[in-house]
C-alpha positions as CSV (number, residue, x, y, z in Angstrom):
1,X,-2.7,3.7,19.1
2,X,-0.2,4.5,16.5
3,X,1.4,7.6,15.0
4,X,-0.2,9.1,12.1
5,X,1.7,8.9,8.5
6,X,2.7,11.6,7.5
7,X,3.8,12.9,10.8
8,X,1.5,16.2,12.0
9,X,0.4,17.4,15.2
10,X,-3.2,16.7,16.5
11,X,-5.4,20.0,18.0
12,X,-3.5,19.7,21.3
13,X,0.1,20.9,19.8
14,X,1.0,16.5,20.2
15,X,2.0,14.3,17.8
16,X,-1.5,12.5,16.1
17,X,-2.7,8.9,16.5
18,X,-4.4,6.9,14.6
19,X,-6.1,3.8,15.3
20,X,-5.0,-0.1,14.2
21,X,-7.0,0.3,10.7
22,X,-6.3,3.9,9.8
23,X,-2.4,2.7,10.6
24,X,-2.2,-0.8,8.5
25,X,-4.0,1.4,5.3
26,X,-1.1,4.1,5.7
27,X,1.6,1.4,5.4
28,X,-0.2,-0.4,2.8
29,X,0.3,3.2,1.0
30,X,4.0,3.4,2.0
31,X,4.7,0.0,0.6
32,X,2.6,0.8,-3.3
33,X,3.9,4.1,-3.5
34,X,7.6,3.9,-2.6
35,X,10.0,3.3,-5.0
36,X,12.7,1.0,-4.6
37,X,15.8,3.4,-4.0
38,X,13.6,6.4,-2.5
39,X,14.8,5.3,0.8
40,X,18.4,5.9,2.0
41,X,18.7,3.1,4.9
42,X,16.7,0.3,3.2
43,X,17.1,1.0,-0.7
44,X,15.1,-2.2,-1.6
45,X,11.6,-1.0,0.3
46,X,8.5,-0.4,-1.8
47,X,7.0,-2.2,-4.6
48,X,7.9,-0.2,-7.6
49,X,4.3,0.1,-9.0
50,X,4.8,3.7,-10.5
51,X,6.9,2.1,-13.1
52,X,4.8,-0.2,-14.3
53,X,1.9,2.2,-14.6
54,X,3.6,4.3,-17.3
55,X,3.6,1.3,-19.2
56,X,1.1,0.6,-21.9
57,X,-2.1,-0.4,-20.3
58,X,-2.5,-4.1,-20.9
59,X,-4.2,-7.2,-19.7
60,X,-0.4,-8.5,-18.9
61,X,0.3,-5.1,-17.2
62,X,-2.4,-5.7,-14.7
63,X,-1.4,-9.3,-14.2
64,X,2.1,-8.0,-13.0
65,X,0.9,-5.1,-11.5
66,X,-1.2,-7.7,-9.2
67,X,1.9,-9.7,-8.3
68,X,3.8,-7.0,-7.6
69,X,1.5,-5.3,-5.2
70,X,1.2,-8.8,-3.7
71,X,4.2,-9.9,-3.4
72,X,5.2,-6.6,-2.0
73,X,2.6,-6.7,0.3
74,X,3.7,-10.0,1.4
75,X,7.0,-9.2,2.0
76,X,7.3,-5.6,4.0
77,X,3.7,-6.4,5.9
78,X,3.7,-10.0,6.0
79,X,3.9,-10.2,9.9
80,X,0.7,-7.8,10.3
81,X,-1.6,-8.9,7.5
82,X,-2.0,-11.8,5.3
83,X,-2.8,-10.7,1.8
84,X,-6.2,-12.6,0.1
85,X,-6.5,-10.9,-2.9
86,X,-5.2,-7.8,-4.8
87,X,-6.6,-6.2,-8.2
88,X,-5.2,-3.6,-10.0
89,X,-7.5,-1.2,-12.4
90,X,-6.6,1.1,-14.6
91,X,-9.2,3.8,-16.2
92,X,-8.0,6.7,-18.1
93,X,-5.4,8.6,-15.5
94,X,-6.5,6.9,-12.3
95,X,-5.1,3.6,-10.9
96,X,-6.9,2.1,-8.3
97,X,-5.5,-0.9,-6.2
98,X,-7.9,-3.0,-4.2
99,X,-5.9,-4.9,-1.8
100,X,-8.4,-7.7,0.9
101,X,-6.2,-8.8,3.4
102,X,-6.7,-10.5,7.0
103,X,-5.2,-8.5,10.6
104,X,-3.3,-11.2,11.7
105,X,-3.3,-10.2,15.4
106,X,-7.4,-10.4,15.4
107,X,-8.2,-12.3,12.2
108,X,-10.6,-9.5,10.7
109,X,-10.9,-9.1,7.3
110,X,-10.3,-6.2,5.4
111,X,-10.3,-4.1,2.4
112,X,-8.7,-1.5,1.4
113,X,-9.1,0.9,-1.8
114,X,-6.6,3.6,-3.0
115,X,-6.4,5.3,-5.8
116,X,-3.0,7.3,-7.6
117,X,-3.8,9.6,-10.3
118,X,-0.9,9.6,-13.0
């Protein structure tokens, strides 16, 4: 079991856990939705995607959207999952980020879905 991001306290007054999937999602959040500098002791953490998403919506803005999720991804999670695929979609104020990657401790596949509004 692992703690649950954000930190809160579960119906017993203790600190909540989550479970190996809920846990991989909420640093797959961490790492799309920090920016680089947010964090005092490791400034270059995060993937910077928030910038890019104020830029004009484009096919080329999706294209580096996708490697920067990716490569992100890669980087700050690349000893728990292996990333397969990433797309990046962007429909009025809503970005969603579809990222398939593989646990490396068991090999499962999984997706995962999350969705910012601007």
């Amino acid at each position: 079991m692992n703690i649950q991001f954000p930190w809160q306290l579960d119906h017993r007054g203790r600190t909540a856990l989550v479970d190996e999937d809920a846990h991989i999602r909420h640093l797959i959040e961490q790492v799309l939705f920090t920016a680089p500098g947010e964090r005092v002791n490791r400034p270059d953490f995060g993937s910077g995607v928030h910038r890019l998403l104020f830029a004009p919506a484009s096919t080329e803005l999706a294209s580096a959207t996708q490697i920067v999720v990716q490569g992100s991804l890669q980087q700050w999670l690349g000893q728990v999952i292996e990333v397969e695929a990433a797309e990046v979609s962007v429909e009025e104020a809503a970005v969603t980020i579809t990222v398939q990657y593989k646990v490396r401790r068991t090999q499962e596949r999984r997706v995962v879905e999350v969705t910012d509004v601007l």
